[in-house]
C-alpha positions as CSV (number, residue, x, y, z in Angstrom):
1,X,0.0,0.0,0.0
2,X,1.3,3.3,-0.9
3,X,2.1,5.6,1.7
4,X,-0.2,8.6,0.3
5,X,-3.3,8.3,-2.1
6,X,-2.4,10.1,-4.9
7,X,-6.0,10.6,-6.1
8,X,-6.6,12.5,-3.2
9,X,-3.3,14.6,-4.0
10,X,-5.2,15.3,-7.8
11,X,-8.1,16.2,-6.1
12,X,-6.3,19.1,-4.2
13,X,-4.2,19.5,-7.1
14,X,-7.3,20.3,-9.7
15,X,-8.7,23.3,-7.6
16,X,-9.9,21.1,-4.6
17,X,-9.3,23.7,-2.7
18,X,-12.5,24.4,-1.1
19,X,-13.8,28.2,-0.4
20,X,-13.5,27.6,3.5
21,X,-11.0,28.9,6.0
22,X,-8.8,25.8,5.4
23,X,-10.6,22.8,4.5
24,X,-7.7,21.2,1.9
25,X,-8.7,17.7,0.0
26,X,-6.7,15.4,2.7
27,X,-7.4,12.1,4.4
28,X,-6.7,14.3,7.5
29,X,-5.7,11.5,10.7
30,X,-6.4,8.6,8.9
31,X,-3.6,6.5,8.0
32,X,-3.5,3.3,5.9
33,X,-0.3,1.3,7.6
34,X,-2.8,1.4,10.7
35,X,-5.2,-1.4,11.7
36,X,-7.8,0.6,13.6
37,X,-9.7,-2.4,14.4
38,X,-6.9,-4.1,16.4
39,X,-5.7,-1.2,17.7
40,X,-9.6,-0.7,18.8
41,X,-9.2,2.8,18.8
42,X,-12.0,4.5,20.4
43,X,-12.6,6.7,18.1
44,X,-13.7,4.3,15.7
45,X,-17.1,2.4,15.6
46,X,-17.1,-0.4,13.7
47,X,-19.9,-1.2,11.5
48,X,-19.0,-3.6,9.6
49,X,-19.2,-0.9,6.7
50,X,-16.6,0.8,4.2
51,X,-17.2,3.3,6.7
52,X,-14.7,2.2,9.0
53,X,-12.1,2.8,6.2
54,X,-12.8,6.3,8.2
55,X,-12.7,7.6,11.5
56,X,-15.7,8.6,13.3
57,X,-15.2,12.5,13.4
58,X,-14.6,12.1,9.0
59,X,-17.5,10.2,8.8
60,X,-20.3,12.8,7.9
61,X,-17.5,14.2,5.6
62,X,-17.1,11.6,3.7
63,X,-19.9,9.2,4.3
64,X,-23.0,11.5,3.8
65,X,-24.7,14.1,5.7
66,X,-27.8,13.2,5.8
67,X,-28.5,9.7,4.0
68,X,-31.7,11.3,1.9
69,X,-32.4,10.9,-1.5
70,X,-33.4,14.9,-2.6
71,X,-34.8,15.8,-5.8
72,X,-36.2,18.7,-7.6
73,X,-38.7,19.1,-10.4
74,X,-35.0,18.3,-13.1
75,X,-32.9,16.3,-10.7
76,X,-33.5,12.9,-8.8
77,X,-31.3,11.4,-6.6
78,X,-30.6,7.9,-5.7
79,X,-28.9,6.2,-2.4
80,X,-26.5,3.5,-2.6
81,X,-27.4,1.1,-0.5
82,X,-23.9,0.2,0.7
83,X,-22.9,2.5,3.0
84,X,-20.0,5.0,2.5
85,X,-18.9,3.7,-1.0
86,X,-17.4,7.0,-1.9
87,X,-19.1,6.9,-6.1
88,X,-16.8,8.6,-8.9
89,X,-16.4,7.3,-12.3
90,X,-19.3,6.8,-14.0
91,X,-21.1,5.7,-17.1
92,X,-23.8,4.2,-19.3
93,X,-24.5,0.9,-21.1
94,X,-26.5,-0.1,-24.6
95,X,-29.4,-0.5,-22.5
96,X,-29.3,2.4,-20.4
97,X,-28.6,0.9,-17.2
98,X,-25.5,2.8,-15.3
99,X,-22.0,1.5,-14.1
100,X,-19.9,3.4,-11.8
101,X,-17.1,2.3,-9.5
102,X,-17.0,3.2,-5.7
103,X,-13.2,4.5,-4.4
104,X,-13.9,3.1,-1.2
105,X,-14.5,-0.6,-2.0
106,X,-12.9,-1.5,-5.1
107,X,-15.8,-2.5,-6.7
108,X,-17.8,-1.1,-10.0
109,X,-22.0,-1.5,-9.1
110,X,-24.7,-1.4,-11.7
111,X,-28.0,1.2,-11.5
112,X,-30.9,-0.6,-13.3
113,X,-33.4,3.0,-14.1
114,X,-36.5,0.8,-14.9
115,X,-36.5,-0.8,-11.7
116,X,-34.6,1.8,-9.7
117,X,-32.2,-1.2,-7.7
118,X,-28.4,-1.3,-7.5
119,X,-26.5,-4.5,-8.1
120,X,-22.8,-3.8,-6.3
121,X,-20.1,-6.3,-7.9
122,X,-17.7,-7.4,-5.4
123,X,-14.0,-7.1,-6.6
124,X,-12.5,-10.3,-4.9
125,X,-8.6,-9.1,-5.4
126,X,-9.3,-5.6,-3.5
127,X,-7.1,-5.5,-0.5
128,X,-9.4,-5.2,2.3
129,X,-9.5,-0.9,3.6
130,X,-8.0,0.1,0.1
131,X,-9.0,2.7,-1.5
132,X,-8.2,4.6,-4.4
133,X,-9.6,7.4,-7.1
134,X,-11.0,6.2,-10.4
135,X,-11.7,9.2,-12.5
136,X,-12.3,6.9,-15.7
137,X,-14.5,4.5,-17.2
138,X,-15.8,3.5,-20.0
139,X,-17.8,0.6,-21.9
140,X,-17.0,-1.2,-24.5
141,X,-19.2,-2.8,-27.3
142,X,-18.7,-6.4,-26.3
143,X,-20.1,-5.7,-22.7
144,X,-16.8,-5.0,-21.0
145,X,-16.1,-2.6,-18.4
146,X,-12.6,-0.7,-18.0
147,X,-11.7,1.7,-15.6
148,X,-8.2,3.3,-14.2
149,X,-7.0,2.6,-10.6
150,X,-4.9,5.2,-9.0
151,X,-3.4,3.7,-6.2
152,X,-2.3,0.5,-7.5
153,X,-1.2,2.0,-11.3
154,X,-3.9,-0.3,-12.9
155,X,-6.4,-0.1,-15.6
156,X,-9.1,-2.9,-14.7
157,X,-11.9,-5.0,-17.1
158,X,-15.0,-6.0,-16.0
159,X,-17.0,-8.5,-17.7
160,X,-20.6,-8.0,-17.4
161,X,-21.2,-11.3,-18.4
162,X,-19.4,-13.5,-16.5
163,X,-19.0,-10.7,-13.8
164,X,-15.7,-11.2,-13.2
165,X,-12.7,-8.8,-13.0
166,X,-9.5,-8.7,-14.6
167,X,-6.6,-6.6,-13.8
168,X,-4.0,-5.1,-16.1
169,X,-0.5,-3.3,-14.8
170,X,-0.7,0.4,-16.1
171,X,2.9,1.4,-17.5
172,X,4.3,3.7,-14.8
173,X,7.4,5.3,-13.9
174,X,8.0,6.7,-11.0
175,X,5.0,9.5,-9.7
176,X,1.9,8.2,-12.2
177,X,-1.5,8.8,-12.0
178,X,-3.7,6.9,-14.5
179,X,-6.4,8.9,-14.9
180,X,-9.4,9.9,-17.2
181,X,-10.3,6.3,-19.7
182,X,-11.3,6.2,-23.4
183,X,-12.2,3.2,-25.3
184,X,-11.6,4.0,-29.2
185,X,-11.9,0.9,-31.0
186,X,-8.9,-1.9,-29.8
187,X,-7.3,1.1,-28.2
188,X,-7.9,2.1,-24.7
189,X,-6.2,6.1,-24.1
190,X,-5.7,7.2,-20.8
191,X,-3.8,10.7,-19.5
192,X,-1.4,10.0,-17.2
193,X,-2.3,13.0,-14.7
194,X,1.4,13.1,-12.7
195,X,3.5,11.0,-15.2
196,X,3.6,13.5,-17.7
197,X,2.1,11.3,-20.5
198,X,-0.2,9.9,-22.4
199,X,-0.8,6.4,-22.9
200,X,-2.6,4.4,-25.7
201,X,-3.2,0.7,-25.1
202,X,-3.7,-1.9,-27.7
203,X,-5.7,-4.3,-26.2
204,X,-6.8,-6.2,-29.6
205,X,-8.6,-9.5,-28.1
206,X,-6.2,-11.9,-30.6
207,X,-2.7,-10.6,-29.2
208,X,-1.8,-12.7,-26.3
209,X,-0.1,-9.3,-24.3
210,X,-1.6,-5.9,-24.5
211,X,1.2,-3.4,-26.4
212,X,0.9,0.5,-25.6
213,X,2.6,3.7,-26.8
214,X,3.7,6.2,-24.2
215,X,3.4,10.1,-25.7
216,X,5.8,12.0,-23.3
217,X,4.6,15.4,-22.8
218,X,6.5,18.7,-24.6
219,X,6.3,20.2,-20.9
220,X,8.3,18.8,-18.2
221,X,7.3,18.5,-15.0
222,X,3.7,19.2,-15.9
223,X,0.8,18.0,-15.7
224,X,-1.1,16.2,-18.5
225,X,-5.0,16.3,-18.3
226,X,-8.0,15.2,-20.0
227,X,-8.0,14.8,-23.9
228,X,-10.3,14.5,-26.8
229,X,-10.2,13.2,-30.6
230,X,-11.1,14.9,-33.7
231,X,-12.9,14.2,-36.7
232,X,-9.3,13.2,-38.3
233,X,-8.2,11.5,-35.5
234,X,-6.1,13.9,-33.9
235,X,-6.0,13.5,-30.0
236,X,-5.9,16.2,-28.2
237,X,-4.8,17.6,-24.6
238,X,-3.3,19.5,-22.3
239,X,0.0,20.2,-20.6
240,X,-0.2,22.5,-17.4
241,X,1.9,23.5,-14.4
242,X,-0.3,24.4,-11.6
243,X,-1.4,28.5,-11.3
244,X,1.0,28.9,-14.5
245,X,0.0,28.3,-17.2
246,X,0.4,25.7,-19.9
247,X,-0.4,24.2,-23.9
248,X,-2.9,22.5,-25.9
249,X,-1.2,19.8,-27.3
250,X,-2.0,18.0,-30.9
251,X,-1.1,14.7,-31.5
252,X,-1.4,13.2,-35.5
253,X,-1.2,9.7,-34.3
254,X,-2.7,8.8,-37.9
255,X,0.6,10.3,-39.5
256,X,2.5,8.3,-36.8
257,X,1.2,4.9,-37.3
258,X,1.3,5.2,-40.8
259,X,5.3,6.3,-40.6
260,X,5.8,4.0,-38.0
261,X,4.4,1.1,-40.9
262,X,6.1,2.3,-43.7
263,X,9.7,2.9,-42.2
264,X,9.2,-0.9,-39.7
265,X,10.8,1.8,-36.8
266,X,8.8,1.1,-33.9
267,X,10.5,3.9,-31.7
268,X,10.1,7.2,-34.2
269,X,10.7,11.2,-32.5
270,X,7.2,11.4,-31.2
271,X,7.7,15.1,-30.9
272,X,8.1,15.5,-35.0
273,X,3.7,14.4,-34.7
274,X,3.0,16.8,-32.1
275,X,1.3,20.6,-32.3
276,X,1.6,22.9,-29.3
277,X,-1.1,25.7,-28.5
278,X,0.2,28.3,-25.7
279,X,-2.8,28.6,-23.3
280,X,-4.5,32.4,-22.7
281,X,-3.3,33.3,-19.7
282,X,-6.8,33.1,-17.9
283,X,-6.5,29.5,-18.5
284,X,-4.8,28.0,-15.6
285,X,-6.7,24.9,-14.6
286,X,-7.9,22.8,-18.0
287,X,-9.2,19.7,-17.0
288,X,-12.3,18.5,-19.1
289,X,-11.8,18.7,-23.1
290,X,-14.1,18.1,-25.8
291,X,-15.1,19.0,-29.2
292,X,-18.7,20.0,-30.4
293,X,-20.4,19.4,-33.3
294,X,-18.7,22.3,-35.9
295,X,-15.0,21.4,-34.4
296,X,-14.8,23.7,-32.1
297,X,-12.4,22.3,-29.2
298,X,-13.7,23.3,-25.2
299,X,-12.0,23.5,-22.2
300,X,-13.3,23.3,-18.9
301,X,-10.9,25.7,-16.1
302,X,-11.2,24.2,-12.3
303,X,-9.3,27.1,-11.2
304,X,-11.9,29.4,-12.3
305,X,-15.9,30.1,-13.2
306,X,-14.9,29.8,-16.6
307,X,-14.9,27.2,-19.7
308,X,-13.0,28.2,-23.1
309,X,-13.6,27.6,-26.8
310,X,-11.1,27.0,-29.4
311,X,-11.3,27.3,-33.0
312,X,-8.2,25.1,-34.5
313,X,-8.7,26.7,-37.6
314,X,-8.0,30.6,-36.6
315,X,-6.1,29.5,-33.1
316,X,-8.2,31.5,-31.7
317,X,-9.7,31.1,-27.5
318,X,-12.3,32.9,-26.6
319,X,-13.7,32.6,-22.6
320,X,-17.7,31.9,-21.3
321,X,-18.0,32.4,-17.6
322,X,-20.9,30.7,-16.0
323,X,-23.4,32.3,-13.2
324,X,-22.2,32.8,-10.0
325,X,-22.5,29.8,-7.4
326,X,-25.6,30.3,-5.4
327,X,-25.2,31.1,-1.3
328,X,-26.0,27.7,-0.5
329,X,-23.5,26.3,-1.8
330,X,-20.1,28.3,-0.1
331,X,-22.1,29.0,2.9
332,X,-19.6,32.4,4.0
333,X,-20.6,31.9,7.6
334,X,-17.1,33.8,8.4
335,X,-17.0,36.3,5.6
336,X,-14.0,34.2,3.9
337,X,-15.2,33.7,0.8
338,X,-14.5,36.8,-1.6
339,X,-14.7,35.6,-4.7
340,X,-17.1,32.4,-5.2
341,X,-16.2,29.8,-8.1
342,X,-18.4,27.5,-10.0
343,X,-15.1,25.3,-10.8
344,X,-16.0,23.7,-13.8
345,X,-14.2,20.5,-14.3
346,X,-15.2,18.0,-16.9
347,X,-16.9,18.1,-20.1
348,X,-18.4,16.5,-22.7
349,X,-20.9,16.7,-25.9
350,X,-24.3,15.1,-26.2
351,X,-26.3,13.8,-29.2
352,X,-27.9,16.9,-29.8
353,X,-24.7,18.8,-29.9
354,X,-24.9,20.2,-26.4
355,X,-22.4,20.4,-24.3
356,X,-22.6,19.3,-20.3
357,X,-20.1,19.7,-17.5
358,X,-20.2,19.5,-13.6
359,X,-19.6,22.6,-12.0
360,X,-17.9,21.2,-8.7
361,X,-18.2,24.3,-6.1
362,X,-21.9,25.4,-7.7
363,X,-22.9,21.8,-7.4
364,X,-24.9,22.0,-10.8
365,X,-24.8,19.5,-13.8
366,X,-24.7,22.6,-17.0
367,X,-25.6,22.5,-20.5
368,X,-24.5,25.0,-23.1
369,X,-26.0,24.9,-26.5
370,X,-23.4,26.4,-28.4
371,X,-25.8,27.1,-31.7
372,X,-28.0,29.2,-29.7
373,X,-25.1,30.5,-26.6
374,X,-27.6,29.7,-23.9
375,X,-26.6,28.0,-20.9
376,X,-28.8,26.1,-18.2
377,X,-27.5,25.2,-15.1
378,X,-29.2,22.4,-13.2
379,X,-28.9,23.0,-9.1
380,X,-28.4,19.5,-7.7
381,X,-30.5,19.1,-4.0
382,X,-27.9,17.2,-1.9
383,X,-25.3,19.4,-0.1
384,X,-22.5,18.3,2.6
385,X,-21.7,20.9,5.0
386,X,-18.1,19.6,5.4
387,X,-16.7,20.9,2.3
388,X,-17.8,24.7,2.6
389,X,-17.9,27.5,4.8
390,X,-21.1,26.8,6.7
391,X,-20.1,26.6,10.5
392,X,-19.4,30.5,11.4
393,X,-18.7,28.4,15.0
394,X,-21.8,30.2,16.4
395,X,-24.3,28.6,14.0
396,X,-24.3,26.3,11.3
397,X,-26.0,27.4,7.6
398,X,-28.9,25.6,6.8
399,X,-29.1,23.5,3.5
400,X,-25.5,24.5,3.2
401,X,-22.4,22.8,1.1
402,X,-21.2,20.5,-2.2
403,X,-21.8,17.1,-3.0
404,X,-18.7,16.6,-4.7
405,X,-20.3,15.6,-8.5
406,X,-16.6,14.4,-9.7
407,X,-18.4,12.8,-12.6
408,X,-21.2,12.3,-14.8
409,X,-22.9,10.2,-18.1
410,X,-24.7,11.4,-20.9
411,X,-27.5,9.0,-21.2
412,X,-29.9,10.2,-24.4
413,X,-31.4,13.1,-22.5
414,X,-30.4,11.8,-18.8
415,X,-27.1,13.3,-17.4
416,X,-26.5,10.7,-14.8
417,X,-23.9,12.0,-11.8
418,X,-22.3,10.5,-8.4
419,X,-21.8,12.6,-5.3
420,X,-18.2,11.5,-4.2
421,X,-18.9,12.5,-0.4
422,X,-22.9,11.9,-0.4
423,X,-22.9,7.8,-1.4
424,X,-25.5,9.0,-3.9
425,X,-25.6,9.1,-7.7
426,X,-28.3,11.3,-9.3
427,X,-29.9,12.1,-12.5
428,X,-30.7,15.1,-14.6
429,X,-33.8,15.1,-17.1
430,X,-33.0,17.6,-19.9
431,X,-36.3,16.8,-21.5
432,X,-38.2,18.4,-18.9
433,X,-39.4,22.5,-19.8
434,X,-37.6,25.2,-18.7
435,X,-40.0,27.4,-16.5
436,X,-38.6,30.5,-18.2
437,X,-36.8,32.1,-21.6
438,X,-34.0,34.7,-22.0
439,X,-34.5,37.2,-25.0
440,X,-31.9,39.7,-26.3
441,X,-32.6,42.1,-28.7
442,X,-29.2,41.5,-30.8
443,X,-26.9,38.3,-29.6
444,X,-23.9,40.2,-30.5
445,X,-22.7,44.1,-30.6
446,X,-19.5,46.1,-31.6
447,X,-17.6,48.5,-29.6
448,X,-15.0,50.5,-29.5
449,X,-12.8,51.0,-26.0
450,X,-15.0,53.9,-24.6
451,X,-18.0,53.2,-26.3
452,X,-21.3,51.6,-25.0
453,X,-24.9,50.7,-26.6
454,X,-27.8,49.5,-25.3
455,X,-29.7,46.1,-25.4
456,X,-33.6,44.8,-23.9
457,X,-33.1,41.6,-21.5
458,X,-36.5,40.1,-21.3
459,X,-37.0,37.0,-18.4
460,X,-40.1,35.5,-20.4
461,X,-41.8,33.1,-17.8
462,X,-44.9,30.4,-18.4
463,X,-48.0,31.6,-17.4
464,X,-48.5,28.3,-15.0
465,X,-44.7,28.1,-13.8
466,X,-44.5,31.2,-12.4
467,X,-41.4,31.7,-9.7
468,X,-39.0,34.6,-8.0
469,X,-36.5,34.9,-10.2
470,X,-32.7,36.4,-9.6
471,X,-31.3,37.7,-12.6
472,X,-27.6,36.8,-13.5
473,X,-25.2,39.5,-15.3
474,X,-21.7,37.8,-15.5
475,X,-18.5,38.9,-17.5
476,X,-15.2,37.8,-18.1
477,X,-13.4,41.2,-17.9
478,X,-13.7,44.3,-15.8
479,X,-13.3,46.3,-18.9
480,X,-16.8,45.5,-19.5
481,X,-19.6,46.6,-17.8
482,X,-23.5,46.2,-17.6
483,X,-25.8,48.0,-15.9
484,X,-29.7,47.8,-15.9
485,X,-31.9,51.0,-17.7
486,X,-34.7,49.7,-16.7
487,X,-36.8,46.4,-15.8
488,X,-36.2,45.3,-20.1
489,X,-33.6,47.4,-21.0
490,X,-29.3,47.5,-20.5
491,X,-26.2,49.3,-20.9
492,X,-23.3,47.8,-22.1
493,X,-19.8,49.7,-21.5
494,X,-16.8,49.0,-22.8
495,X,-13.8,51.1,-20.6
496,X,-11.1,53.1,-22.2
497,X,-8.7,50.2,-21.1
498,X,-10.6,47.7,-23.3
499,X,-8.4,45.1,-25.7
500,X,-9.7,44.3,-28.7
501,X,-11.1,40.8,-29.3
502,X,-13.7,38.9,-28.6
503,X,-15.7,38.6,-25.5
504,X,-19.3,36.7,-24.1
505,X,-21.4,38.5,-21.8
506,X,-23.7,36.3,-19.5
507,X,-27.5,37.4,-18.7
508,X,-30.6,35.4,-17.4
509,X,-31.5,34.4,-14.3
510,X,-31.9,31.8,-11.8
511,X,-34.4,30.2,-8.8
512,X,-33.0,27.4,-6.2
513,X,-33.0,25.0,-8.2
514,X,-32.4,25.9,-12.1
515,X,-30.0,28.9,-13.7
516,X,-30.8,29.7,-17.5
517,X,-29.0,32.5,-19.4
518,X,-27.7,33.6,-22.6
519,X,-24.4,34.9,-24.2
520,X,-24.2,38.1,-25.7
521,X,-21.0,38.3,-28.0
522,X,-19.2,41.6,-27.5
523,X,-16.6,42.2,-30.2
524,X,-13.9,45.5,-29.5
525,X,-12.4,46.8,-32.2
């Protein structure tokens, strides 16, 4: 067992660090060379439970603070039965049923939606009080299961036929992380989040050992995050170091493969098949990657409220910010919290061209539509108190915290989501009406620095839906301003100190439990 989870270090490492006054990702007084049991140290109460991989006083923390399933009139919730199984990587069969794996048991369990029941899959090789963070999984078209094991540098296979497991070593040297898991055809790509790589297995059923090609990363010491594949079969990703910056790397593995073929050199200068994007500087953070329907490439920034687009054809970035986190959900019982973050972190496209990523300090499931620039944010019920500023010491905030939604599943129109520190997983419904519309009078204006123009911003709301709305007015820079005429009508400035470029405004608004707003595109000349 190794000394220090290093799934847990990720978590810190990809903005876990929570808007309280101090609470860092950690396993704080819990350590893993120590037999609690036979020690039978007071402080923990054995159940019989993966909750005695904890100590009593981490319990609520990590376990789940209430035990409740919650829903609203877009979001359902589900409790696993087993208790404490800490849910992360998630994902969706053929038939619609959903897999996810639990990082405090070992073992992957199955959500059946017609009948609503959970079928947990014991993993008979897990070392009894392991536990480790599996960020990926995915399934593959002859029923199989693959996921990525942190702690023990392994990528595993589930059958879900003869439900049995199968364990394959990762390729690691020295500090690596296997991380985020993409089946793609007889290849299986994972990012090595520490090792500074990324790794392609060939796991074609009629070759007796399982080959892979390691693509070192063009930034040492970095990073290397989640990655995605274009219509040519370029893959994608980036290289960061923390709070400085980093690339978008390109990787032609079609031009390698076929050079690698023609010249019979196995080992050819992967760095002659690589492109490398600098990152804009408000970029620090990309974890999630994907690319939507007309090319476009998008990043999701954990360090920030922010997700980025990137047009490969111009090179050209261009931020969206999302609305700001509601109360709820960073508490500021002590008046730490300056600045609230939404922290988006992964993202992906759906069939209808939609993108969807979990916002992990709003604790909301979002979909942007990039045809039409609007944005709804689902608010999901469940909150944990221990991972937010809700405890000013006098009192404790009400209905206060995260869930920790570290992953989700596109699903048709289901998003499906686990709650790392709540034992739950949940489900968005995107086919269910929005109680209310956004209307601009023009989705994009031009300005010079010094200039502004006006705009109406109309909340249109259903005649039998109707709720208190808050309305949402987010930018990206300072050097742009809004400010409300009247109840239809805005102002939008552009300072003296304004760069030219290209720039989205955010407006709508938002109840408890739903946010819905629309981009307005600012250009500055």
């Amino acid at each position: 067992m190794k000394k220090q989870t290093k799934g847990i270090l990720a978590f810190g490492f990809l903005g876990g660090l929570m808007l309280t006054s101090g609470v860092l990702i950690a396993i704080p007084g819990y350590d893993e060379q120590v037999d609690y049991a036979a020690m039978n140290d007071p402080e923990l109460t054995i159940t019989g439970t993966p909750a005695d991989n904890y100590p009593d006083e981490q319990r609520n923390q990590f376990c789940s603070s209430d035990k409740i399933a919650k829903s609203t009139k877009f979001v359902q919730e589900f409790v696993i039965p087993t208790e404490c199984t800490n849910p992360l990587a998630i994902t969706s069969d053929y038939d619609g049923n959903v897999w996810f794996v639990q990082t405090n048991t070992g073992n992957l369990a199955k959500f059946d939606p017609s009948t609503q029941t959970f079928t947990e899959f014991e993993n008979p090789t897990w070392p009894d009080g392991a536990r480790s963070m599996m960020w990926g999984i995915d399934y593959a078209p002859d029923g199989s299961i693959w996921f990525t094991d942190e702690t023990y540098d392994s990528v595993w296979k589930f059958s879900t036929f003869e439900e049995e497991y199968e364990r394959l070593s990762y390729p690691s040297e020295g500090n690596s992380l296997p991380q985020k898991l993409r089946i793609d055809g007889s290849q299986i790509i994972i990012n090595d989040f520490t090792g500074n790589k990324l790794t392609i297995l060939d796991v074609n059923p009629t070759d007796t050992e399982v080959n892979y090609l390691s693509i070192p990363s063009p930034v040492d010491d970095s990073v290397t995050a989640d990655f995605a594949i274009d219509g040519n079969d370029n893959i994608w990703y980036t290289n960061w170091l923390y709070q400085q910056g980093g690339i978008l790397v390109q990787f032609n593995q079609n031009d390698y493969l076929d050079d690698v073929t023609t010249t019979g050199q196995l080992y050819l200068p992967l760095i002659d098949y690589i492109d490398g994007y600098p990152l804009p500087v408000q970029l620090l953070t990309p974890n999630g990657v994907t690319f939507s329907d007309d090319g476009t490439l998008w990043l999701a920034d954990t360090t920030s409220s922010s997700f980025f687009s990137f047009d490969p054809s111009t090179e050209q970035f261009i931020q969206y910010v999302t609305a700001d986190p509601i109360l709820e959900t960073f508490g500021n019982q002590t008046g730490i919290v300056k600045s609230p973050l939404s922290r988006p972190y992964w993202i992906e496209n759906d069939e209808q061209g939609r993108l969807v990523f979990n916002a992990q300090t709003a604790n909301n499931i979002s979909v942007m539509d990039p045809k039409t620039q609007t944005l709804v944010e689902y608010h999901v019920p469940s909150k944990n108190p221990n991972w937010a500023d809700c405890d000013s010491g006098i009192e404790v905030m009400e209905n206060c915290g995260v869930a920790q939604i570290f992953d989700f599943a596109i699903s048709g129109e289901k998003i499906w989501f686990t709650e790392w520190v709540e034992n739950k997983i949940g489900v968005v419904d995107t086919s269910v009406p929005l109680p209310f519309d956004i209307q601009l009078e023009f989705d994009e204006v031009t300005l010079s620095p010094g200039e502004s123009t006006t705009n109406y911003f109309i909340i249109s709301q259903s005649e039998n839906d109707l709720v208190d709305l808050i309305s949402i007015v987010s930018t990206t820079h300072d050097f742009l301003v809004v400010e409300s005429i009247d109840s239809q009508n805005i102002e939008i400035s552009a300072s003296e100190q304004a760069i030219p470029g290209t720039y989205k405004i955010l407006l709508g608004a938002q109840t408890s439990d739903i946010a819905i707003s629309k981009y307005l595109t600012v250009i500055i000349e």
